[in-house]
N, C-alpha and C positions, 0 to 999 in steps of 0.2 A: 585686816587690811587697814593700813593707814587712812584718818581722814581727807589728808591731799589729793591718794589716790584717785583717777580717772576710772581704775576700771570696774568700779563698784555704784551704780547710781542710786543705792537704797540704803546706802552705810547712815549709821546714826551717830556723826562723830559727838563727842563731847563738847560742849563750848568753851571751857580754860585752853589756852592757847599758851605754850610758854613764850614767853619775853610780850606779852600783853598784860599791863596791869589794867587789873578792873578796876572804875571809875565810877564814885555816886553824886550824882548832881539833887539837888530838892528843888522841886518847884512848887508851890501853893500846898504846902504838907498838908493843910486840909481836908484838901480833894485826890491829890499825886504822891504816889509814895513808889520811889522808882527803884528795883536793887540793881546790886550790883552786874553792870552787863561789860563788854568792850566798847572803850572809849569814842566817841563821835569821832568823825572826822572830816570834820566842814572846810572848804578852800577859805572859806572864810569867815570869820565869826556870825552869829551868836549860836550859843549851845543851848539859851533857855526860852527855844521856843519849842511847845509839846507837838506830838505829831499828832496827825488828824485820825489814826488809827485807833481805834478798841476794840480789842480781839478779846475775847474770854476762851479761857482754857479749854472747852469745849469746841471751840472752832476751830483751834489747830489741830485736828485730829489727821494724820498722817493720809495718804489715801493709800488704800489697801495695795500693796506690791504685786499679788500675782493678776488682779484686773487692768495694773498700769501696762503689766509686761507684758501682756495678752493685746493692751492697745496700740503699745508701743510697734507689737510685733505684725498686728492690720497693718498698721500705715507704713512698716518700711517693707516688708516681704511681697506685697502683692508690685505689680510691674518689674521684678527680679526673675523670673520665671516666664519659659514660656512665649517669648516675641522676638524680632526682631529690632534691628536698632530702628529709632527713627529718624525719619529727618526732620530740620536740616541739622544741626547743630548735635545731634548724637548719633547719626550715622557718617558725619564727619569725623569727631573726634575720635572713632570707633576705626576709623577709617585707618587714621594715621598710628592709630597701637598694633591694629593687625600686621600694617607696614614695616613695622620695627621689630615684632614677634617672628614674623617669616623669612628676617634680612634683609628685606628689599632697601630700608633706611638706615641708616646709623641711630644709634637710644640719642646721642648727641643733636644731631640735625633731623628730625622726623620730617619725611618727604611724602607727598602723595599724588601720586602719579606724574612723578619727578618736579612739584610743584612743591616748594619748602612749607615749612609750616612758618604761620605767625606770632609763635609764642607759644607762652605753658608748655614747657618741657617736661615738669613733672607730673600730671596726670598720664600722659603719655606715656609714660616710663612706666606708672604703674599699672595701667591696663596692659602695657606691654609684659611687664613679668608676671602679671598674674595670668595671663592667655599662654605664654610660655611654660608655666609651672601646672597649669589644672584644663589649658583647651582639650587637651588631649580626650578626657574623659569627661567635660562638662559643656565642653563647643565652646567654640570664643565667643560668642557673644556675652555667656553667661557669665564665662571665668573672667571677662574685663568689668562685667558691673561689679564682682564683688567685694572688692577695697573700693567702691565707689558706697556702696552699701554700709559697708563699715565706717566710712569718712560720714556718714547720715547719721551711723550710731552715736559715733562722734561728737555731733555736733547734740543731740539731745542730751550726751552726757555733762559735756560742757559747758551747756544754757543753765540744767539744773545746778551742778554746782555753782557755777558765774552767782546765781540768784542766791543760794543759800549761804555762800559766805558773805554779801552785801548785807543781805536782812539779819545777817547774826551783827551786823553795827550796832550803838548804843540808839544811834539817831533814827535809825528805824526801828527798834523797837516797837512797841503799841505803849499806848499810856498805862502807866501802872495806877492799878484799882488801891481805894483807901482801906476796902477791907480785906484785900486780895482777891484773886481768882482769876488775875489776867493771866493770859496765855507764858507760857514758859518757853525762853531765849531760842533754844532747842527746836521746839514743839512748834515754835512761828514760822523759823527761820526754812523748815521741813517743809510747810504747809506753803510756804510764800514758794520754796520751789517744787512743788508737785502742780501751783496753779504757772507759774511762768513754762514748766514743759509742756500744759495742756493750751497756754496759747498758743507757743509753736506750732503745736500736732495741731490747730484749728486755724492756722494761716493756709489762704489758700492759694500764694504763691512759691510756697513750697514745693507745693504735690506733683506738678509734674519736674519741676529744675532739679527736684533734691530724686530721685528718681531716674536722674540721665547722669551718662559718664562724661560731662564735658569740666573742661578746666574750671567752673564756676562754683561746683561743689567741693572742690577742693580747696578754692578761696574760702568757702563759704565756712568751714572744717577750722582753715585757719585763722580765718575773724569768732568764732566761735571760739577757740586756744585763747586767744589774745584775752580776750572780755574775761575766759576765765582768769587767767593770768593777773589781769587787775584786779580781780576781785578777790583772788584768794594769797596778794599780796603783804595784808598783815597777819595772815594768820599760819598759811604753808610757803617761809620763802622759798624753799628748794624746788617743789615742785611748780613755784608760781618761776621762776627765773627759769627751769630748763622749760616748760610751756610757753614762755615766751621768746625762747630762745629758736624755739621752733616754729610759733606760727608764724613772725615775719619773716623769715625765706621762705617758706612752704606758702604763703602770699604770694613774694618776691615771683618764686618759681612758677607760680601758678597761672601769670600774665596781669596782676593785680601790684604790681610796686609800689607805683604813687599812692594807691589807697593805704599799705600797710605804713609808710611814713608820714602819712595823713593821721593814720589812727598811734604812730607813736608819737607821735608832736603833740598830739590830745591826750596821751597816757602822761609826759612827760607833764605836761602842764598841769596834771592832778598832783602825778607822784612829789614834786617839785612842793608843793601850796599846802600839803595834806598835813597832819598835825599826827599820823603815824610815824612815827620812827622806822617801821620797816617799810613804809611804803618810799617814803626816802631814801631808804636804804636800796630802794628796787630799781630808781631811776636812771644807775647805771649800767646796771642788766639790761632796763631797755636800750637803753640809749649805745648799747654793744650791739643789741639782736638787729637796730635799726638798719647799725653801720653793716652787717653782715648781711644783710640781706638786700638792700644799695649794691655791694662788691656781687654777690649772686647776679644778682638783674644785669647788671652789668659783664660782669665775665660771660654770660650766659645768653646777652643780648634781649631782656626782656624788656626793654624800655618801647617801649609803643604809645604813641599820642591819637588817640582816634577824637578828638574834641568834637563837639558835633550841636550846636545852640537847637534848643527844643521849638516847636511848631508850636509857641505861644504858652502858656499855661496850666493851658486844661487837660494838655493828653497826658502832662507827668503828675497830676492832680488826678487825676482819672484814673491813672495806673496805682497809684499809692491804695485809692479808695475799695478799691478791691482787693489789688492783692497782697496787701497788710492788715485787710478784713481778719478775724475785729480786733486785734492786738491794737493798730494805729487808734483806735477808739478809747480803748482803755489805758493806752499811752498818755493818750492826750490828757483823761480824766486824773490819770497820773500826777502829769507837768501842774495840771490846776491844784490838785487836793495838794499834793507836798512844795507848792513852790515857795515855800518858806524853809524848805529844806534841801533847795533845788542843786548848791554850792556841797552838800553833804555827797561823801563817795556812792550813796546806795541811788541816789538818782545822776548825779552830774558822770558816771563813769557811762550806763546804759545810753544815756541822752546823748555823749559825746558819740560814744559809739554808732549808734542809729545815725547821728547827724552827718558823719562823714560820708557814708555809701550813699547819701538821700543827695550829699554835694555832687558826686562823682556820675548817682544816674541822671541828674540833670544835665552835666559837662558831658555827657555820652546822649544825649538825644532826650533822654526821657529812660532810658536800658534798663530793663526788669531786670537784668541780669548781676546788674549792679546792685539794681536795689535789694536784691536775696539778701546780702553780707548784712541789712540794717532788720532782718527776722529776726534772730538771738537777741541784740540789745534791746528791740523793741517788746519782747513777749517778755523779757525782764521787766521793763517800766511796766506793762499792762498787768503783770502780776502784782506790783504795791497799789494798783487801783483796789487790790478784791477787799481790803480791807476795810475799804471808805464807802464802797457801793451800797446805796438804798437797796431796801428790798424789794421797792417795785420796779427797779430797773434791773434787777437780777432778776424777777421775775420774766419784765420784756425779752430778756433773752434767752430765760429757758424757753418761752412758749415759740418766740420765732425761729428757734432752731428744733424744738421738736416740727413744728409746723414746715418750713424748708425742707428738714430733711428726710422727715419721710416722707414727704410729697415727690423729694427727689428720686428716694430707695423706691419708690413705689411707681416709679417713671422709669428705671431700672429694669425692672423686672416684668413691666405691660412690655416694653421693646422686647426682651428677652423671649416672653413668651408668644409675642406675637410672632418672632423668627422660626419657633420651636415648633410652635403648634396652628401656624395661620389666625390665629386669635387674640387677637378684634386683628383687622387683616391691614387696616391704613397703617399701622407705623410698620409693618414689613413690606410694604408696597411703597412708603417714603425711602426706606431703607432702600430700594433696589434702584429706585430711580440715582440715590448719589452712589451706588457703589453697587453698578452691574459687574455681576458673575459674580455675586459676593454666594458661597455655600458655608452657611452654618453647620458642620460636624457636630454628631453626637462626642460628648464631653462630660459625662455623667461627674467625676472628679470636681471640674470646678463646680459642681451642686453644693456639696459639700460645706464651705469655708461660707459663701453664697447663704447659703441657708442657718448656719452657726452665729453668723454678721449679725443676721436678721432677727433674728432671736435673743443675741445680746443686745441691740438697740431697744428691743422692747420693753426687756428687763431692765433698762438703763434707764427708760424715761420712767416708768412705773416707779424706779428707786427714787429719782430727782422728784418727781409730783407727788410723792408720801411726805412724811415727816420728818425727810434728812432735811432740816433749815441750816445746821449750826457750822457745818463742814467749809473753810475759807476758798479753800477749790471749787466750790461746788457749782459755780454762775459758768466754770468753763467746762464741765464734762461733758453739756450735751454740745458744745459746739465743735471739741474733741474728739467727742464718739461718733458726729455724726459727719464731718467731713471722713475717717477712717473708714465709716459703715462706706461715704457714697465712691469713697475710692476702692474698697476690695470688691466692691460691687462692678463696678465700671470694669475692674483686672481681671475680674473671674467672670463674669456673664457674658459681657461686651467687648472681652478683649481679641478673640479671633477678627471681629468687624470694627474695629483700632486700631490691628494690626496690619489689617489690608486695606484698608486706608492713607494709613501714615507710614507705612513701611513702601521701600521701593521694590519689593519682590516679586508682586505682579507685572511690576514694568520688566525687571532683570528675565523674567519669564518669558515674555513675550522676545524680547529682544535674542534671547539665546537660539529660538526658532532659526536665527537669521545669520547670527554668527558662531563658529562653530569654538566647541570649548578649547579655553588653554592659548586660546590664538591672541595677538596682539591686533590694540584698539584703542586710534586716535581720537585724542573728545579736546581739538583744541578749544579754550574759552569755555568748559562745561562747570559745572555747578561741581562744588568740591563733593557735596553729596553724593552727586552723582555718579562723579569719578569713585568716590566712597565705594557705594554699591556695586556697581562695576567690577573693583577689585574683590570684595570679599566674597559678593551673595553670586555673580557669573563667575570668579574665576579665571576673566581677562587682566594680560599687563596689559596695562592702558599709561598712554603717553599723552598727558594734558596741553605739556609746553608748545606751544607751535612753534618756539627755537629750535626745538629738538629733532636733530636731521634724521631721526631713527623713522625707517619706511615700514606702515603698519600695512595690511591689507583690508581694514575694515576700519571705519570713521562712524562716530557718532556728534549729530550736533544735535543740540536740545532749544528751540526755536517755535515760534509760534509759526504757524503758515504764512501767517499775512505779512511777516517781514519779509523785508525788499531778499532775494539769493539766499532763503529761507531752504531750500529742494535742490540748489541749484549748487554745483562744486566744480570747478575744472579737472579734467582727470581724473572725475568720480563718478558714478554711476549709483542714485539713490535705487534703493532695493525695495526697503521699508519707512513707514511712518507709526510708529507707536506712542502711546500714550498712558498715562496712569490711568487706570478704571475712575479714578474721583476726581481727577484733569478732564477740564473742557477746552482748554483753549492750546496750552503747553503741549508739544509735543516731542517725542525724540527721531531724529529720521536719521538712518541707519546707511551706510555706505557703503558700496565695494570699488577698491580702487579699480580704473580702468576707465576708457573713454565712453564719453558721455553717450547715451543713449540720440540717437539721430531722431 
């Protein structure tokens, strides 16, 4: 397989690149003695300043393939299996694929419950051919997550390569030893991206976004493309030009435009300043993919302006601080240790990158959702941190993620067993109070995976707290292993009491008591969710528009009691009042047409 290739994430390409000539610069021959790598590439001079890195040969040691794929495979398979969608935002867009899978929509204009959709046409599309090609024998819920699954694999493939063709630069390099033994172009470049995918997999605004089928992980897919795209600019142009020719429409498409001509205005201004020949040579590929995916947005109607000034500060400060946890940390440690190198492509591309979605969540309120797209560039910057990091701050973080995380895996499994076995009885007694009628089913299966997690976490820390010191990865496996460990944990122990929670099944249940299947049902002004559920998990056409002259015999409004004509309808007759089990306030009250009760 080609080095360009996407669909290999363990390939060990070669570092000669043709149409790259190698470059040797000398600095203090004394002390530096640098050979021959690919040429810097700074927007702007100087070339002779060293990096703050020194790696010895022994620290870029590769990390072992079948433990990465084993982690890689914790963190995307569990929430794939097994549940229902949720709400609001993936029993919505789940909502609008089933629409277009069954006919009810056109693939062009996705409607739901004759209420148009607002964008992102092509997630839709693809939960819709995927429920068309495998509902059959896999249920739709399953067969729409899984090109959303894939678009996750995606995006991890994408990050590591983004990162290993930056750090195969000259200007990232590490300093070369006077009497040899520094780390090898190859051997770095490997290492630098096995730690940039283990800060992804330990961001923990990930875990549940990159896990739903909504238009976001699709962006998310295509800002991922893009960054590889830059970055593997001088060295594969064919594969770096059709990746980029793809991820700004599949942006475009995604309901994300402005961001993707945000991030080619920023690609542009690299390619344009770069002292590459092919990266030069790239800027009109971009500068094509832009225009093309402008015409998309447009033919296709994606342009949407939701502007929305944030509530001060601190809530978009607040959100970063978590859920960029601890990439944004190492980012930052990043910007400081190299900012003498800050104009070179191996940080000014990641920086750009992260900067844009960090503009866009704040122009959207403060929107986590935006800010996803700024995960990949950002676990890139946190990965040229591992080079520079002391040891007692490598230490501080292995010990606070063994310490978190099994305190958390260990809070995991007291809930689980106190549901299982009445034992200790308060957290099954807390449990019943938020989610009456909740019955825990024997499940022996997910024991399984459950207890396998549990077992490699602890062989993980014993490996990290022995004598592995020299490994450049190493400051992020436990923070890797142990958000993986506390999410197939939560998927497999805890997920039937997540799913009846955050699922609207229980409400769709009750509700069907009342109205009879297959039959039509008004929900004018209802929660698109709701309408969602409605359609797929009862099995009602449901008629949202209150335009719409179409005469239903059964109405649903979703309403608190205390609103003013909350119960009250003319020419209706409320039947029922139902609610979610973990609703207190919200209720749904249910209608039959006909005159009002005297």
């Amino acid at each position: 397989m080609q080095e360009g290739s996407l669909g290999c994430l363990f390939c060990c390409p070669p570092l000669a690149s043709p149409g790259v000539a190698p470059a040797d610069f000398g600095q203090d021959a004394g002390r530096l003695r640098h050979r021959p790598t690919a040429p810097a590439d700074p927007l702007l001079p100087p070339l002779n300043t060293p990096t703050p890195a020194l790696v010895p040969q022994r620290a870029a040691e590769r990390l072992p393939r079948i433990p990465l794929l084993l982690l890689c495979a914790a963190y995307v398979l569990p929430g794939l299996f097994g549940r229902d969608p949720w709400r609001s935002a993936d029993v919505t867009a789940f909502g609008y694929m089933a629409s277009i899978a069954r006919g009810a929509s056109a693939w062009w204009a996705p409607s739901l419950g004759g209420l148009p959709a607002d964008g992102a046409l092509l997630p839709s599309a693809l939960g819709a051919a995927s429920i068309h090609l495998f509902g059959g024998w896999l249920g739709a819920p399953l067969a729409a997550r899984l090109p959303f699954a894939l678009l996750l694999v995606g995006v991890l493939i994408c990050t590591w390569y983004a990162a290993f063709h930056l750090a195969r630069t000259e200007a990232a390099q590490p300093v070369a030893f006077a009497f040899g033994g520094e780390a090898k172009p190859v051997d770095y470049a490997r290492a630098i991206a096995d730690g940039a995918l283990l800060a992804l997999l330990a961001t923990l605004g990930l875990l549940q976004l990159g896990h739903e089928t909504t238009p976001e992980l699709t962006q998310l897919f295509g800002g991922a493309l893009f960054l590889y795209a830059m970055a593997a600019a001088p060295w594969r142009a064919r594969a770096a030009r059709l990746a980029v020719i793809v991820a700004l429409p599949v942006m475009a498409m995604s309901g994300a435009p402005v961001i993707a001509l945000a991030l080619a205005a920023a690609g542009l201004l690299i390619c344009l300043r770069s002292r590459y020949a092919q990266a030069r040579a790239f800027a009109p590929w971009l500068f094509g993919a832009a225009l093309l995916a402008a015409a998309l947005a447009s033919l296709l109607g994606q342009w949407a302006w939701r502007l929305e000034a944030p509530r001060g500060l601190w809530q978009p400060l607040q959100l970063l601080l978590w859920f960029a946890w601890p990439a944004w940390a190492l980012a930052g440690w990043t910007l400081w240790r190299w900012r003498a190198h800050r104009f070179h492509r191996h940080i000014s591309i990641p920086t750009l990158g992260a900067l844009v979605p960090m503009v866009a969540s704040l122009a959207l309120g403060g929107s986590d959702r935006a800010l996803l797209l700024a995960l990949p560039p950002m676990a890139v910057l946190a990965a040229f941190a591992l080079p520079t990091l002391q040891r007692s701050l490598s230490a501080a973080i292995d010990w606070f993620s063994v310490f978190f995380f099994s305190l958390a895996a260990l809070g995991v499994w007291v809930f689980y067993l106190s549901l299982r076995t009445g034992v200790p009885a308060k957290p099954a007694a807390n449990v019943m109070k938020l989610a009456p009628g909740f019955v825990l089913e024997r499940d022996w299966l997910a024991l399984l995976p459950a207890l396998a997690a549990t077992l490699a976490w602890a062989l993980l820390v014993r490996w990290r707290t022995g004598r592995h010191r020299h490994p450049l990865w190493k400051s992020l496996v436990l923070p890797a292993g142990g958000v993986s460990l506390v999410w197939l944990l939560v998927m497999t122990l805890m997920l039937p009491l997540i799913d009846y929670a955050r699922s609207n099944r229980a409400l769709i249940e009750r509700i069907a008591t009342h109205v009879p299947a297959g039959g039509c049902v008004a929900a004018p002004g209802a929660d698109r969710a709701l309408i969602a559920s409605l359609e797929t998990q009862g099995g009602w056409h449901v008629v949202a528009d209150p335009a719409n002259p179409e005469q239903c015999p059964y109405m649903v409004i979703e309403r608190s009691p205390r609103e003013p004509g909350a119960t009250e309808r003319k020419g209706w007759t409320r039947i029922a009042s139902e609610r979610r089990p973990t609703d207190r306030e919200d209720r749904v009250h249910v209608f039959r047409r006909g005159a009002a009760a005297s």
